[in-house]
N, C-alpha and C positions, 0 to 999 in steps of 0.2 A: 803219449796221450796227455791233455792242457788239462787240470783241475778243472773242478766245478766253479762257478761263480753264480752268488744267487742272484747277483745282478742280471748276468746272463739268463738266466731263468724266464718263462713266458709272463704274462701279465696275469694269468689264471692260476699260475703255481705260487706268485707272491701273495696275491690274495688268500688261498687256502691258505696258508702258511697263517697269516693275521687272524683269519676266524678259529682255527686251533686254538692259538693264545689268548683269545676272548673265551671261548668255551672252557677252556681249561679255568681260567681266573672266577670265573663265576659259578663251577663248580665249590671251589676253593671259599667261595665266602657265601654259599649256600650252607655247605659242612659248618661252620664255625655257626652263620646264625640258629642254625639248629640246636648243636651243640648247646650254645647260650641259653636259649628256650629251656631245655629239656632241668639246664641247669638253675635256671629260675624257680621253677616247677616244685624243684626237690627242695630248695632254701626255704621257699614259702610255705613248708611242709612238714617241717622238718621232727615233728613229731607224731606222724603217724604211723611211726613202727614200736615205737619208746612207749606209749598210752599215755602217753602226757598230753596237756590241754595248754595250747599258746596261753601268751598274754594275754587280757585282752588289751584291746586299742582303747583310745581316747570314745572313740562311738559307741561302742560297746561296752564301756563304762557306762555310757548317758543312757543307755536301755536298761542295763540289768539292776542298777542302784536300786533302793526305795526312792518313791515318788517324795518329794521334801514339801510339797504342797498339804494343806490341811483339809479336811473333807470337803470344808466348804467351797475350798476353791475348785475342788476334783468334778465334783457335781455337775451337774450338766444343770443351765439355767432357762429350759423349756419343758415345763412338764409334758409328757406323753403317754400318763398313766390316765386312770380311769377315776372321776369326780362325780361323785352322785350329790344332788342336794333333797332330798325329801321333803314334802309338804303336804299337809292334811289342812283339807276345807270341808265341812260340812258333811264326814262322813257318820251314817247313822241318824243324821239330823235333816232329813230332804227337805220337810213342810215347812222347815221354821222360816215363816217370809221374813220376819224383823230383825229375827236372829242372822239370817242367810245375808240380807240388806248391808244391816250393820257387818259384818263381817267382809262383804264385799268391797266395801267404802274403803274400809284399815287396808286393804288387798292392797288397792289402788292406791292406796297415800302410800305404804308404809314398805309394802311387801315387793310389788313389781316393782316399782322404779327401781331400789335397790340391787336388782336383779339385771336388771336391762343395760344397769351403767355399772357394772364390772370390768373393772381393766381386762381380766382374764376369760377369757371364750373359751376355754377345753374343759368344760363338764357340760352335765345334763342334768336342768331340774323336773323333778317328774312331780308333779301332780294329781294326787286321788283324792277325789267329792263323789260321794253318794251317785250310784247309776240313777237314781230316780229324784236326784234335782231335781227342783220349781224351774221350767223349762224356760224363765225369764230371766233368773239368775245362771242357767246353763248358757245360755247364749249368749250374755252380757261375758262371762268369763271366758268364752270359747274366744270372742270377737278382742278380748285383753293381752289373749299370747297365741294369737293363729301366725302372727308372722317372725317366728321365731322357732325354727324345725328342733333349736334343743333344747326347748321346753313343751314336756309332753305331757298333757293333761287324759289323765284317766278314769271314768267313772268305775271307781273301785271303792270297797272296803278291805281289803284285802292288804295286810299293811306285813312286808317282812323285809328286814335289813341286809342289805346286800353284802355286808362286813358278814353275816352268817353262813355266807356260802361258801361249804367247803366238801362240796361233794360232787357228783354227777347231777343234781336236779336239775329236770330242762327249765329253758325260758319259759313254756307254754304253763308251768306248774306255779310260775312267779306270777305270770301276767294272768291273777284272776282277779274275776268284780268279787266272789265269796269265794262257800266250799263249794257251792256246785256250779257256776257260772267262768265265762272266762270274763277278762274289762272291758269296757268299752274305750275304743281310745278316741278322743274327740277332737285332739289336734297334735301336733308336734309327729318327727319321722320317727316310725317306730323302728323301724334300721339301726339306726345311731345305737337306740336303746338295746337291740339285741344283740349287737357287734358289742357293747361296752360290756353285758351280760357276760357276755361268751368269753372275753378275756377278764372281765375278776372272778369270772370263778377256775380258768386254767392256771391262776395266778401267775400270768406273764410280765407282770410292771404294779408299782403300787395301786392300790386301791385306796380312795377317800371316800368317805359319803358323811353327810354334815345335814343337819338340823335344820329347821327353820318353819316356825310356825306361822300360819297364813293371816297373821296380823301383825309380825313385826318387819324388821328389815334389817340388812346388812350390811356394811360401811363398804363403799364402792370398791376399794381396792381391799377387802379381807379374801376374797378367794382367791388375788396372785400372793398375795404373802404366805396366805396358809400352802397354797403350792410351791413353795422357794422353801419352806421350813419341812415342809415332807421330802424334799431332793435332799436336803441335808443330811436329813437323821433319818431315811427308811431306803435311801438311792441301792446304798451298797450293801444289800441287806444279806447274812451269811447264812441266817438261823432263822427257827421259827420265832422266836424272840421278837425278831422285830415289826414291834406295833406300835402306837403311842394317841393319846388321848390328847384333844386340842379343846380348850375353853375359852371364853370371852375372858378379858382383864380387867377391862371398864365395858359400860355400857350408861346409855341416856332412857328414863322413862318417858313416858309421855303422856298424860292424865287431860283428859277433854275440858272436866272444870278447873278454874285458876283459885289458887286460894287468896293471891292479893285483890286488893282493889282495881287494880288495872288489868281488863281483861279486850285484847283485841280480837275474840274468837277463836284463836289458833291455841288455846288449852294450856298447858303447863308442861313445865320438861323440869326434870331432876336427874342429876349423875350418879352413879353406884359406883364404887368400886367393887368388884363381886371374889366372894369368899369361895361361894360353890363352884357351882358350873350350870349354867341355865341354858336352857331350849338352843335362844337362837344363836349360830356359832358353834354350836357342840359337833366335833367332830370326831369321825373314829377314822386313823390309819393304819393299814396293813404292808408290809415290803415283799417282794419278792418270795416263795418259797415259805413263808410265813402261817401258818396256824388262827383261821378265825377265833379258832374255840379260846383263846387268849384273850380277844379283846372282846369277844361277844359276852360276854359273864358282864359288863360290865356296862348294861344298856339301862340300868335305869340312873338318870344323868342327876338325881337328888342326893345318891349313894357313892360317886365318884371322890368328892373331898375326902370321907371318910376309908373308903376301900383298894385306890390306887396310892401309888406311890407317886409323890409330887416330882417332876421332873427338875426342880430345880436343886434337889437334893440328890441328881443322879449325874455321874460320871457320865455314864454312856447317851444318857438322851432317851432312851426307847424301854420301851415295858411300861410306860408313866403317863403320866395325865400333865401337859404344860399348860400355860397361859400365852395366849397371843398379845404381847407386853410391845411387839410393833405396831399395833391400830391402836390410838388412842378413840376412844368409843368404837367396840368393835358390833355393838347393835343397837337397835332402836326398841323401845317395845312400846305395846301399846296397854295400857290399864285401865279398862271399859268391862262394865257389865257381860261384853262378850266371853271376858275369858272363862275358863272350863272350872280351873282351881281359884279362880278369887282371890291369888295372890298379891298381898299388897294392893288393893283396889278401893276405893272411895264406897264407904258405904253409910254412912252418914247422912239423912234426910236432907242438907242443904248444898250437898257437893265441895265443899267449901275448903274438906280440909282432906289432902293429898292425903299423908299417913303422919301418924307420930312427930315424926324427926325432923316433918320441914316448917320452916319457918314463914310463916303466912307474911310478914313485913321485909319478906327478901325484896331488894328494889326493882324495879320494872327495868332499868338498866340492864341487873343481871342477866334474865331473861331473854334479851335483847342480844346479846350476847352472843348466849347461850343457842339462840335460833338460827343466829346467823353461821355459827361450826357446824350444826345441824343441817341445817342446807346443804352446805359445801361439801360433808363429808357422805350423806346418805344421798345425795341427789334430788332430794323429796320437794316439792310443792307445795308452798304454804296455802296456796287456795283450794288445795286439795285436802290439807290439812282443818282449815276452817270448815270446808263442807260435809267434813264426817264428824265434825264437831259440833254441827247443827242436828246432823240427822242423830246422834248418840243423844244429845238431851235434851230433842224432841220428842224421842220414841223410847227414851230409857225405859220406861215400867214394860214395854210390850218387848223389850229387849232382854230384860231382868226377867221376865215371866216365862219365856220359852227355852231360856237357858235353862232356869230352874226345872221347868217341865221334862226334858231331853235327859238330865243329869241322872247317873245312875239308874240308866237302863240300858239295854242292848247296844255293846258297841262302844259306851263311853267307860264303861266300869272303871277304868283304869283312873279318871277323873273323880271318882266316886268320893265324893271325904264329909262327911259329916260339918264340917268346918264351911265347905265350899255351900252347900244350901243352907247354910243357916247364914251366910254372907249375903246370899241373893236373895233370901227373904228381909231380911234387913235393911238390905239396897231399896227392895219394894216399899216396903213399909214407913221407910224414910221420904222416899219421891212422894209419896201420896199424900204421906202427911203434910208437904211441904208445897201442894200442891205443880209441884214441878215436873214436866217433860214430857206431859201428850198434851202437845199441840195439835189439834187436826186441821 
């Protein structure tokens, strides 16, 4: 019998032959890359039987470290918390035409514009006047901020700080005209207002609400500063601790009669550096998680210098009362017969002398100056200015007379001071004698 030869072999038996040894081979290097896998698996693991905790890597250093940035940088630079601005017009006082007049004229010079040309858009200023306004002055003020949904005008007296809500009271308990009435609202979305409601009092994100009386004004850009300086020092807020009181650092008056010799209509301006904390600017801040009953103790804003702890004497920033020392003039005010208190106000039978401490031979240059920062930084309108400076010392005595009349009765008490009518009798008594201010 001849041996085999695999030559001799058919064409279908060398073939098998070849696909064996491909099958075979690729078994062969299937096992190994498994093998390797499984071996990977267990290297990369190597301590999950031990209780030990790898190193970490390079990345997981850059996550778990402390952050090396400083709050300020950590911050976030878009507020998205809740900004109340408050303002009372002519609550308690419906009938006073002259009084009502006058105080409408400062609105429009001093109050709105300041409001209108704010770098920053995320609050709401709400506004309460008397539900039984002179329906001449309701409509003129309706027709001053109708096209502006977050400015809400309400005929209320009903006056309570949204920094004091720290409970379940609904909105419907907020938004009244009195005790037995609810407000009337005459313009702006009340939406806005009851969404902004419903998150300061669940305390979800800071709360502000700031001051402003309806005859001064505030420097264009104080409400994004005062918002960049609340991200700072209430963003990260851990405790109830954190609140903090915000005051004007300078501010400019504004007096209708000039006491130099050169007078172009447009009144007189003086600069304050301010010791207290005055009306306009005054703000209260609340963080996170935080306790009204803290900052609310401490709303009467005459009592602030003497009762808070000054912020610049604080490590931490918060619990404190600062100054806004980035606006230089962070308000405008107005010093007219109009005001409540007769603070600092001309009463002097010939107008002639602002107060005390200024000097009647200041140069007219200065002044000039002076008007032109004042433009630029409050947005105001000098012909706007001269025209409430006509109608104030034409109608001074019928101005002086209904404030007096109003003062210390229902509603104003709080204005009430011995001091303040005996200023506005004086005011009178002076105009009359001097035969100065009712032009008819």
């Amino acid at each position: 019998m001849s041996s085999f030869n695999r030559r001799d072999a058919p064409s279908w038996a060398r073939k098998r032959f070849t696909f064996a040894t491909v099958l075979r081979l690729i078994r062969g290097v299937s096992r190994f890359i498994i093998a390797a896998w499984f071996t990977a698996i267990a290297v990369s693991r190597p301590f999950a039987t031990s209780g030990e905790s790898p190193s970490p890597t390079v990345d997981d250093r850059s996550v778990h470290s402390p952050d090396p940035r400083t709050p300020d940088e950590r911050a976030p630079t878009v507020f998205e918390g809740v900004h109340i601005i408050q303002t009372r017009f002519m609550q308690f006082q419906p009938d006073m035409l002259h009084l009502g007049t006058a105080r409408l004229k400062l609105f429009k010079t001093f109050c709105l514009p300041t409001m209108k040309r704010q770098t920053a858009k995320n609050f709401l200023w709400i506004i309460k006047t008397d539900p039984r306004l002179r329906p001449e002055l309701r409509s003129e003020l309706v027709d001053l901020v109708k096209d502006r949904p977050n400015f809400i005008l309400l005929g209320s007296n009903y006056n309570k700080y949204w920094v004091e809500l720290d409970g379940d009271e609904p909105f419907e308990n907020y938004l009244m005209g009195d005790k037995n009435s609810a407000a009337e609202v005459w313009s702006g979305n009340l939406t806005l207002m009851k969404d902004a409601y419903e998150r300061a009092k669940q305390k979800k994100g800071i709360v502000l609400e700031t001051r402003l009386d309806a005859d001064d004004g505030l420097h264009h850009q104080y409400i994004r500063n005062l918002q960049k300086e609340a991200l700072r020092h209430l963003f990260f807020a851990s405790s109830d601790q954190y609140w903090r009181i915000w005051c004007v650092h300078t501010h400019v008056k504004w007096y209708p009669v000039s006491p130099t010799t050169v007078d172009d209509g447009s009144g007189y301006l003086k600069t304050e550096v301010d010791k207290g904390c005055i009306t306009p600017g005054l703000t209260y801040g609340v963080g996170t998680l935080s306790s009204r009953k803290n900052v609310s103790r401490y709303l009467r804003h005459d009592r602030i210098a003497k009762n808070v702890k000054d912020c610049a004497k604080s490590k931490e920033g918060i619990g404190c009362a600062g100054r806004m020392k980035s606006i230089t003039w962070g308000a405008i005010r107005s010093r007219t017969p109009t005001s409540a208190g007769m603070n600092d106000v001309v009463v002097g039978g010939s107008g002639a002398t602002v107060s005390q401490t200024v000097d009647a031979n200041t140069p007219h240059s200065s002044q000039m100056e002076l008007w032109e920062s004042a433009l630029v930084r409050f947005r105001i309108s000098k012909s706007n200015v001269i025209s409430a400076q006509r109608y104030l010392i034409n109608h001074r005595i019928d101005i002086a007379r209904e404030n007096l009349e109003s003062v210390c009765k229902k509603g104003t008490m709080e204005f009430c001071k011995k001091s303040a009518k005996e200023k506005l009798q004086a005011y009178i008594d002076g105009a009359e004698s001097n035969s100065i201010g009712r032009k008819k």
